[in-house]
C-alpha positions as CSV (number, residue, x, y, z in Angstrom):
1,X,16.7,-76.8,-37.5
2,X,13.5,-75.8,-35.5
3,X,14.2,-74.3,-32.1
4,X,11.5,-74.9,-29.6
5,X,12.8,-72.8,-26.3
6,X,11.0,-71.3,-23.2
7,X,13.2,-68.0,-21.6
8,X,11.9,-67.3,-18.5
9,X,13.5,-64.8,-15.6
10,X,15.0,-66.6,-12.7
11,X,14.1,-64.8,-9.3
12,X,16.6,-67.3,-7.1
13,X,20.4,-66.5,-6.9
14,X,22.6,-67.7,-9.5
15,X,23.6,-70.4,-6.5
16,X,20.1,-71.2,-5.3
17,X,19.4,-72.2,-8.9
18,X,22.2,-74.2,-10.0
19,X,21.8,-76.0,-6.8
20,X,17.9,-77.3,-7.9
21,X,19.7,-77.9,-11.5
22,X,22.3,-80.3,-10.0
23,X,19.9,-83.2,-10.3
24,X,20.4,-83.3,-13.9
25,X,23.8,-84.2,-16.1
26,X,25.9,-81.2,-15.9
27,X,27.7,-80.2,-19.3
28,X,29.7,-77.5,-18.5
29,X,29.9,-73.7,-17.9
30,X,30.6,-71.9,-21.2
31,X,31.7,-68.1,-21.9
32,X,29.6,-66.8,-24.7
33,X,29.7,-63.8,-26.6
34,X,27.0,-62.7,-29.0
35,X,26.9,-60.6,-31.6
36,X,23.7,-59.5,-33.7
37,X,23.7,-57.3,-36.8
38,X,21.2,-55.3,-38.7
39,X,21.9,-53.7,-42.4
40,X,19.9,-50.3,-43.4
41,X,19.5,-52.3,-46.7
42,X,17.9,-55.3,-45.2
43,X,14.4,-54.2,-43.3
44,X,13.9,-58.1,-42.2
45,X,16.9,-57.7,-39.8
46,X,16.4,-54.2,-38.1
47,X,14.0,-54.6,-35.5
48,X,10.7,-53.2,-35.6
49,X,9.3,-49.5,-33.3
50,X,8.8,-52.0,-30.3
51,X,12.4,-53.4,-30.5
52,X,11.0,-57.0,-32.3
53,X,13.5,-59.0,-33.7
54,X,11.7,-61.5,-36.4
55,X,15.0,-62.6,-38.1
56,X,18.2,-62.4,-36.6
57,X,22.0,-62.5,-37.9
58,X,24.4,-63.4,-35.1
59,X,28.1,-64.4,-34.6
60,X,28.5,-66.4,-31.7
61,X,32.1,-66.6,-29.6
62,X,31.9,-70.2,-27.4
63,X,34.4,-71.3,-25.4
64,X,36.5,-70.9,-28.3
65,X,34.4,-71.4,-31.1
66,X,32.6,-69.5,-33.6
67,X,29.8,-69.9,-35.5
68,X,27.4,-67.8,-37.4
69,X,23.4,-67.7,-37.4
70,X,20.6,-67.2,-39.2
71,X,17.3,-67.4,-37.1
72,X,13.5,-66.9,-38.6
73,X,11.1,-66.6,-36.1
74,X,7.6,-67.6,-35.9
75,X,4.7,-66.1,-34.2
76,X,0.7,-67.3,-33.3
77,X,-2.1,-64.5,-34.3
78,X,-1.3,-62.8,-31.1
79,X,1.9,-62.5,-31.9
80,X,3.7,-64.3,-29.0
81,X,6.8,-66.2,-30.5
82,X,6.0,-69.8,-31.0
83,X,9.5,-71.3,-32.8
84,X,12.6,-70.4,-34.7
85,X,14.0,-71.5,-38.0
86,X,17.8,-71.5,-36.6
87,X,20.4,-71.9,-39.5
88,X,24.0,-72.2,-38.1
89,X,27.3,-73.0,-39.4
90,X,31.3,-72.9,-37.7
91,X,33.6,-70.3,-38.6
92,X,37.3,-70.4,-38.2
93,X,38.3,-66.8,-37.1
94,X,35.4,-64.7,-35.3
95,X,37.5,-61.5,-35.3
96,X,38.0,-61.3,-39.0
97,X,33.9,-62.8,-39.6
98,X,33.1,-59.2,-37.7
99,X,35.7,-57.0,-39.9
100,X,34.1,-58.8,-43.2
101,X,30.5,-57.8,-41.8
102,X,31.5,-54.0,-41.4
103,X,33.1,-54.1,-44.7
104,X,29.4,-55.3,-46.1
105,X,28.1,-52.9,-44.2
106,X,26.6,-54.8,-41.7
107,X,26.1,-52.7,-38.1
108,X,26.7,-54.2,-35.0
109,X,23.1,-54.0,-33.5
110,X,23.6,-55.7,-29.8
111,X,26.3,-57.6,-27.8
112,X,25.2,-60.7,-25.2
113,X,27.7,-61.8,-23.3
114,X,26.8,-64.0,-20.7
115,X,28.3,-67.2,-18.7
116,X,25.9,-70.8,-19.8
117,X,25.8,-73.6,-17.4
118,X,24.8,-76.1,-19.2
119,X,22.2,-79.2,-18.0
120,X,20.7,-82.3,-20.1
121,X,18.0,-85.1,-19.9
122,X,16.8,-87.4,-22.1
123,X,14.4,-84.7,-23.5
124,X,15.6,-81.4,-22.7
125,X,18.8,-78.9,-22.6
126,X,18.9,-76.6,-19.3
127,X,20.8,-73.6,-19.6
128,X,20.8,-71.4,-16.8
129,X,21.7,-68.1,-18.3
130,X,24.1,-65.2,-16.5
131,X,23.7,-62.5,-18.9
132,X,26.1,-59.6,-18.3
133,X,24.0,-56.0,-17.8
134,X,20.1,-58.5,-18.0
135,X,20.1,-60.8,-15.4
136,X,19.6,-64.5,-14.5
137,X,17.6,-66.6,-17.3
138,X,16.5,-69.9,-17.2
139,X,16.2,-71.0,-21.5
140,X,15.0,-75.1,-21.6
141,X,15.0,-76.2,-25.2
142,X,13.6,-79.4,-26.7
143,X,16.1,-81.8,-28.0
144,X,14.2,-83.5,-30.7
145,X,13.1,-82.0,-34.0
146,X,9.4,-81.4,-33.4
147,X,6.6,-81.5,-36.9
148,X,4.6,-77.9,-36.9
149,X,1.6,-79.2,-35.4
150,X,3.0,-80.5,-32.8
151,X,4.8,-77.1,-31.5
152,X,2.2,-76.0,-29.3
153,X,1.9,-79.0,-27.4
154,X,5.6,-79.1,-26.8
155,X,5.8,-75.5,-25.4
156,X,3.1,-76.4,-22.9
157,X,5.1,-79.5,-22.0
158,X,8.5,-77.3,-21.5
159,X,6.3,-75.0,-19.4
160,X,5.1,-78.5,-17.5
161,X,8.3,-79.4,-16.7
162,X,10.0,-75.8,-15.9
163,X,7.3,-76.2,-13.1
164,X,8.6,-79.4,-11.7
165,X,12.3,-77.5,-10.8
166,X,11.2,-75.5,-7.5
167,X,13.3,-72.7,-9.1
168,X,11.3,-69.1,-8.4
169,X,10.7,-67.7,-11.8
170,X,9.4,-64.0,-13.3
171,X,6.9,-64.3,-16.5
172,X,8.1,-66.3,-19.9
173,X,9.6,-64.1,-22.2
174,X,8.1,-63.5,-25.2
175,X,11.1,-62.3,-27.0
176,X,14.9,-63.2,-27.1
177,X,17.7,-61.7,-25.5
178,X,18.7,-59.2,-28.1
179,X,15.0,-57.6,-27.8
180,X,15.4,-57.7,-23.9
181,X,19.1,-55.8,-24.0
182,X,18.0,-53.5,-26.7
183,X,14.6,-52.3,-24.5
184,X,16.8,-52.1,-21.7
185,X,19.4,-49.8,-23.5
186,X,16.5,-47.8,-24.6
187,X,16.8,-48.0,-28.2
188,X,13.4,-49.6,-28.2
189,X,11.0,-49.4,-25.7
C-alpha cells in the first residue's frame, strides 16, 4: 500500500492540541511500541552516514496487536521523502517475532514508543503523536490509495489542510521517526 503522510512538530501542549483535534471523530488513544531492525548483511536496511532510513523493517506492538513491516521509501531529485511502499502483515506473538529476528541475526536498530490519539474524516487519519524521549508530532495521512502522479498534489493538499487546524507547528519532517530518534541518540547526526 502507498503511504502518503506529512510529520510535522507540534509546538502546542499535548492538551492545547487534542483540544483543536476534537472537532473531528475521535478513534481512540493507542499504546504503541516500535521496533526497527537493520542486518550487517542487508545494506538497504542500515541507515546511511546521515542517519537515512530508505527501507525499513519494523515490528509493531498496538494495543495488543502485532504486526510486521516492510516500508520502501521514495524520494524527489532533492531528495525530500515523497511516499512509502508500506508492506504489513499480523503476527500472533510479538515477543517470540523479536527472539526469531536475533536468531537471523537481525539487530535491534531503534525503539518508538509513543501514545497515538487517533482522529478521522472523510479524507484523512489524524494522529497526534506522543513519542517517548522525541516529542509531540502531528502525522496526517491520506486515506485513499493515490496513482504516482498524483502524489505531489496530495502532499500539498495535506499541507493545505494541516493549515486549516490552528494547531502551532515546527517545520515538516523530512524523515520518519526512527531517523529523528536515532540523530537524537547520536548515532547519526
Amino acid at each position: 500500500m502507498k503511504e502518503i503522510e506529512i510529520l510535522i512538530e507540534v509546538k502546542n501542549t499535548k492538551e492545547e492540541a487534542l483540544k483543536l483535534l476534537g472537532q473531528f471523530e475521535f478513534k481512540g488513544a493507542k499504546e504503541t511500541l516500535d521496533v526497527y531492525f537493520n542486518n550487517p548483511l542487508r545494506t538497504e536496511l542500515r541507515p546511511d552516514e546521515s542517519g537515512r532510513l530508505t527501507n525499513c523493517y519494523r515490528f509493531r506492538l498496538k494495543d495488543g496487536k502485532a504486526t510486521v513491516a516492510y516500508k520502501v521509501d521514495h524520494f524527489d531529485d532533492s531528495m525530500n521523502w515523497t511516499y512509502s511502499d508500506e508492506y504489513e502483515t499480523g503476527i500472533d506473538n510479538f515477543d517470540t517475532a523479536l527472539q526469531i529476528q536475533q536468531h537471523l541475526g537481525f539487530e535491534e536498530l531503534v525503539r518508538i514508543d509513543n501514545t497515538k490519539y487517533t482522529y478521522l474524516t472523510d479524507v484523512y487519519e489524524i494522529v497526534l503523536e506522543d513519542v517517548k524521549d522525541l516529542g509531540l508530532f502531528l502525522e496526517v495521512e491520506k486515506l485513499e490509495q493515490v496513482s504516482d502522479d498524483k502524489v505531489l498534489e496530495v502532499k500539498e493538499g495535506i499541507r493545505n489542510f494541516i493549515k486549516t487546524l490552528g494547531i502551532s507547528l515546527g517545520e515538516e519532517q523530512n524523515a520518519g521517526k526512527p531517523e529523528l530518534m536515532l540523530r537524537k541518540i547520536n548515532l547519526y547526526n
